[in-house]
C-alpha positions, -999 to 999 in steps of 0.1 A, spaced: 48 479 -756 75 498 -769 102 482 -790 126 504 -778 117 490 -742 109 455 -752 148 453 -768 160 468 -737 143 441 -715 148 415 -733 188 425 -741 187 430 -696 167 392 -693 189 374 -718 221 388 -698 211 382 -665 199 341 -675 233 343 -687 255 353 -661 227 334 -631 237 300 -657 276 313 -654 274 307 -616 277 268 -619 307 272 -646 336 255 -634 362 273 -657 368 306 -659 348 327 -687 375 339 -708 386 303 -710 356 287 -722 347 312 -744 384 309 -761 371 267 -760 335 276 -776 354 294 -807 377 269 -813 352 247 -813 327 262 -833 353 278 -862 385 254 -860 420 268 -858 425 303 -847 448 330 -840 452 349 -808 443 378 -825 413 360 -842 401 350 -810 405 386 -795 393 397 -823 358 374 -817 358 385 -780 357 417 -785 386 419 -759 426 427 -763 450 400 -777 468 403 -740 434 391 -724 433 362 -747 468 354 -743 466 347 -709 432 325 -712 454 303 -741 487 299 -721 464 283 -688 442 262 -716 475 251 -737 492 242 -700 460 222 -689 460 204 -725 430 219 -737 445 241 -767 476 230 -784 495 253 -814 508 248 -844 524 273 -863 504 293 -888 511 279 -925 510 315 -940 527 336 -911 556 317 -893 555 346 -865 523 333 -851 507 301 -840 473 283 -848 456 271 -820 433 239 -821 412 225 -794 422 194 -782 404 162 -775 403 171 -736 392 204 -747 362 194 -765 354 169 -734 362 200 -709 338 223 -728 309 192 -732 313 188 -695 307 227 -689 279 228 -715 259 201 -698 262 214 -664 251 251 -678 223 225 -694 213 206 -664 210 242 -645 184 254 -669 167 218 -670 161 215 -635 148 254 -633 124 246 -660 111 216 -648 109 230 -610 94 267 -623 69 262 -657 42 237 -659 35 222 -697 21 254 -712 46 271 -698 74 251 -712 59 255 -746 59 287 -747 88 288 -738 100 267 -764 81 286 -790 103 317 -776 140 296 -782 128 295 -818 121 334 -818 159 340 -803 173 317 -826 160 336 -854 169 373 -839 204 357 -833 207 349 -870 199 379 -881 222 403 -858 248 379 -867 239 384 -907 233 348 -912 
């Protein structure tokens, strides 16, 4: 096969299994994703976590101003720039985003289980270990 096509298929495959996993999300994306990165890198700007997106700093505004109302974000104000605010995830936000996680977990789980038999599975295992590594790498880790 071509790798030209195989990237293209597996880039199509890996979206799809993301967005059919997506369906059972109870929060909207923009939120969760803002959640995720505050999770994953501590303290952020608005602007950091636009920046991270990939989307403008008005999109990620309004995601923060629903999470900091629902108690899932709170702000501090930056130590080096008193013009803009840090925002931490909160203890509910970590629950909120562990909640999500396992639901998008349990989804997959009970596809597996219901679709592969034991080869199957493993080989599918064997391919999370291939992904993981082509993530690193397009990330430069």
């Amino acid at each position: 096969m071509d790798e030209e096509v195989l990237a293209e298929e597996l880039r199509q495959s890996v979206g799809e299994l993301v967005r059919a996993v997506r369906v059972v999300d109870a929060m909207p994306p923009g939120e969760a994703a803002a959640l995720g990165f505050l999770d994953r890198s501590g303290p952020l700007t608005t602007a950091d976590l636009a920046h991270l997106r990939g989307v403008t700093h008005q999109s990620v505004a309004k995601s923060v101003k629903e999470l900091v109302a629902g108690g899932l974000v709170r702000t501090e104000p930056h130590p080096g720039d008193g013009r803009k605010l840090l925002l931490h995830i909160t203890d509910a936000g970590r629950a909120r985003l562990r909640r999500e996680r396992a639901r998008r977990a349990h989804t997959l789980d009970a596809a597996i289980r219901e679709l592969f038999g034991p080869e199957e599975r493993r080989q599918l295992r064997d391919c999370v270990d291939l992904l993981s590594r082509l993530t690193a790498h397009l990330a430069g880790k």
